[in-house]
N, C-alpha and C positions, 0 to 999 in steps of 0.2 A: 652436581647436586646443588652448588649454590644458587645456579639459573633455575633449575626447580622451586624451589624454596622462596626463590622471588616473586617466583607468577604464581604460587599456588598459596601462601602466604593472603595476599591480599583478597583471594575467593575466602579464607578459611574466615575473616573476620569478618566475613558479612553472613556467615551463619547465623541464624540466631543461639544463643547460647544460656543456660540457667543464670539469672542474676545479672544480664543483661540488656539492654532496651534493644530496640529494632531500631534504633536511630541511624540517620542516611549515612554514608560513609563521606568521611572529608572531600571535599572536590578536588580535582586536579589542582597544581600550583599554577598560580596566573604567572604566565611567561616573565614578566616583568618583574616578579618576585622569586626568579627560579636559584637566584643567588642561595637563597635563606630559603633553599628546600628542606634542609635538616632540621631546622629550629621551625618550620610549619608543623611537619611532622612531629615531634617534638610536642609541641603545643596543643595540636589533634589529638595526639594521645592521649596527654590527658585532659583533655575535655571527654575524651572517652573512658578515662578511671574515674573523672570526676562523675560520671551520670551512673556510671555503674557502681560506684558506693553509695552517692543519693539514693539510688533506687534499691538499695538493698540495708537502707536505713542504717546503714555503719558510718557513726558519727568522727571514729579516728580513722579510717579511711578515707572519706570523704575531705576530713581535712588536712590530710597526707596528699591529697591533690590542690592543697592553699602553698601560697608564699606570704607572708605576714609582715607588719599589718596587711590583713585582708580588708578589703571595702567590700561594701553591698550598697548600692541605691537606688531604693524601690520604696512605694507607696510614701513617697514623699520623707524619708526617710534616711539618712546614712548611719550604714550600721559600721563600727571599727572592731576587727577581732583583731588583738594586737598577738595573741600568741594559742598554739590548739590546748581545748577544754574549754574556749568560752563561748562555746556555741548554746542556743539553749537546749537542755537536754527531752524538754515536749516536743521539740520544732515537728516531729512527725506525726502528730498528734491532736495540733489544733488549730483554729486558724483554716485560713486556704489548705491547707495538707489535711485537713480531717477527713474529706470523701476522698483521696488521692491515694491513689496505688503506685503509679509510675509512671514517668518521663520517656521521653524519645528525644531527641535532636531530630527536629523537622528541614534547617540548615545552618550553616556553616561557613561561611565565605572569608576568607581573610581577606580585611581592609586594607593592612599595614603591616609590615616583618620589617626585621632587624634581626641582628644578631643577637640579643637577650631581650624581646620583644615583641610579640606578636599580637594587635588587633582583630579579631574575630566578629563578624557579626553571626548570631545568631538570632533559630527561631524555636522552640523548647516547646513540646505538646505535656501536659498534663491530664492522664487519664485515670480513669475507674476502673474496678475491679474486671468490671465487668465488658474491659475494652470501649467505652464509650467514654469520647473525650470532652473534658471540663473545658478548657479552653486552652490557644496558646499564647505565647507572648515573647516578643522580641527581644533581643539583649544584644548588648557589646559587653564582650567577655576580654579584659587583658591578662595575658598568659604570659609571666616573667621566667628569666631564671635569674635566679640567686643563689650564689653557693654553689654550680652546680645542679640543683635543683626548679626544673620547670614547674610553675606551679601556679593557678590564678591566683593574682594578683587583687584584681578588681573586675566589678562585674554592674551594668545597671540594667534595669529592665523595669520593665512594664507590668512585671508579678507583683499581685499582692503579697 
């Protein structure tokens, strides 16, 4: 049963699923980093709770996938959220997110792992309701754990 569950496991999460994006699945571990296979994984995941609370506009879920202070640097910009609840509470609403329905992860590559530290580059699509895409944009995402808890840390990109 648990050999089962291994190989059938990683088809079920590339279904699409309600309140989920199509985004690619994590890449294989680069051999070189195959030490800190758990803490990738680990870190993938949530990049994948993080996109699927983004995308379903839940603001304490979305930052149940932060470790805090949280950075953001983008549009010239460094944002500090030192603790959850200080996110803005329009952010889905104005701004680059007004015509914006939902995200995908386009890619995913880890740079860099460690044991309570994973590097990620990412490439993040932003689309319309209507499935026709805004545009995308590249990030490095760092994905901590603290406390037990994996959770991005910091994040910069190319988003407005």
């Amino acid at each position: 049963m648990r050999r089962r569950a291994a190989v059938l496991l990683p088809l079920l999460l590339l279904l699409p699923a309600a309140g989920r994006a199509k985004s690619v699945a994590p890449p294989p571990v680069p051999p070189a980093l195959a030490r800190y296979a758990a803490e990738i994984a680990a870190a993938q995941a949530c990049l994948d709770a993080f996109m699927a609370a983004f995308n379903e506009r839940d603001v304490k879920a979305w930052e149940a996938t932060f470790n805090f202070p949280h950075i953001r640097l983008a549009s010239g910009t460094v944002t500090v959220l030192r603790r959850p609840g200080e996110q803005r509470a329009d952010l889905f609403s104005r701004g680059a997110l007004s015509d914006w329905d939902h995200s995908e992860w386009a890619r995913r590559n880890v740079v860099q792992a460690g044991a309570e530290k994973v590097h990620i580059d990412t490439r993040f699509n932003r689309y319309r309701r209507d499935g026709t895409l805004i545009d995308g944009f590249d990030s490095i995402y760092v994905v901590t754990k603290a406390n037990g808890h994996w959770g991005v840390q910091a994040r910069s990109s190319f988003a407005p």
